[in-house]
C-alpha positions in Angstrom: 7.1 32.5 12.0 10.6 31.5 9.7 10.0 30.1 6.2 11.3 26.6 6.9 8.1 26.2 10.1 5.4 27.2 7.6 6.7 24.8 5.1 6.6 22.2 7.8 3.3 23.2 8.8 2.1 23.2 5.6 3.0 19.9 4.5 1.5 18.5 7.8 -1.9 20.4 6.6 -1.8 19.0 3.6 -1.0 15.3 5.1 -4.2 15.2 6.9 -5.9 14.7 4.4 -5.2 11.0 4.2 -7.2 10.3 6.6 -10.1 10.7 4.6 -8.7 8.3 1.9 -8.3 5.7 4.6 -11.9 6.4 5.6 -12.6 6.3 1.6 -10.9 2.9 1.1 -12.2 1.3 3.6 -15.7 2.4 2.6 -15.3 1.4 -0.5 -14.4 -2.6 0.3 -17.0 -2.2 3.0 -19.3 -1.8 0.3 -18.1 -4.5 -1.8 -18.3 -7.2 0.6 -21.8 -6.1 1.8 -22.7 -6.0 -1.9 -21.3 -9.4 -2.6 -22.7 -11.1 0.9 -26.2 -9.7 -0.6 -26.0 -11.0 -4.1 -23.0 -13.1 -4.9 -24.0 -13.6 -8.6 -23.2 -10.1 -9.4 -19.4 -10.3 -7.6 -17.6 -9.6 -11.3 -19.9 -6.2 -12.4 -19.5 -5.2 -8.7 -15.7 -5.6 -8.3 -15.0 -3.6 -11.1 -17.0 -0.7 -9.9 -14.8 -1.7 -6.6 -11.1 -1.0 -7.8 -12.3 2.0 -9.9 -14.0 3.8 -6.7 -10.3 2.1 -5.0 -8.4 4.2 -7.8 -10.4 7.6 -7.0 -9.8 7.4 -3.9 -6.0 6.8 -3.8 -5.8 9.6 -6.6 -6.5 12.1 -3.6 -3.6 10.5 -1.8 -1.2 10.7 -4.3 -2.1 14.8 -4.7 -1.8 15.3 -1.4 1.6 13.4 -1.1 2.8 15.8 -4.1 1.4 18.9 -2.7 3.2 17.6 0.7 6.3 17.0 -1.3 5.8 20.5 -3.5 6.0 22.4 0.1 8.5 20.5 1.4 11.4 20.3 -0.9 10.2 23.1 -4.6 9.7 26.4 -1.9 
């Protein structure tokens, strides 16, 4: 295997991961709305909880992007 097919490769490996963040995300605001439809008095404690298990989540994205872009264009 060349150099320049494993770098592809990896970068695809380390892509997949984004899945799970889409899985994460969409979790997370499942959560939310089933939290809120339950108790609608505690919407403002709740959605701050929200958009700080929203900004974990996309954190994993954005590594994986760089790792993705580390592969791709650093080796």
């Amino acid at each position: 295997m060349d150099p320049t097919s494993a770098k592809y490769l990896g970068a695809g490996l380390a892509v997949i991961s984004l899945a799970g963040v889409g899985v994460g995300i969409g979790s997370v605001f499942s959560s939310l709305v089933s939290s809120v439809a339950r108790n609608p008095a505690s919407r403002d404690q709740i959605f701050g909880l929200a958009i700080l298990g929203f900004a974990l989540v996309e954190a994993v994205a954005l590594y994986a992007l760089v790792i993705a872009f580390l592969l791709l264009f650093a080796l």
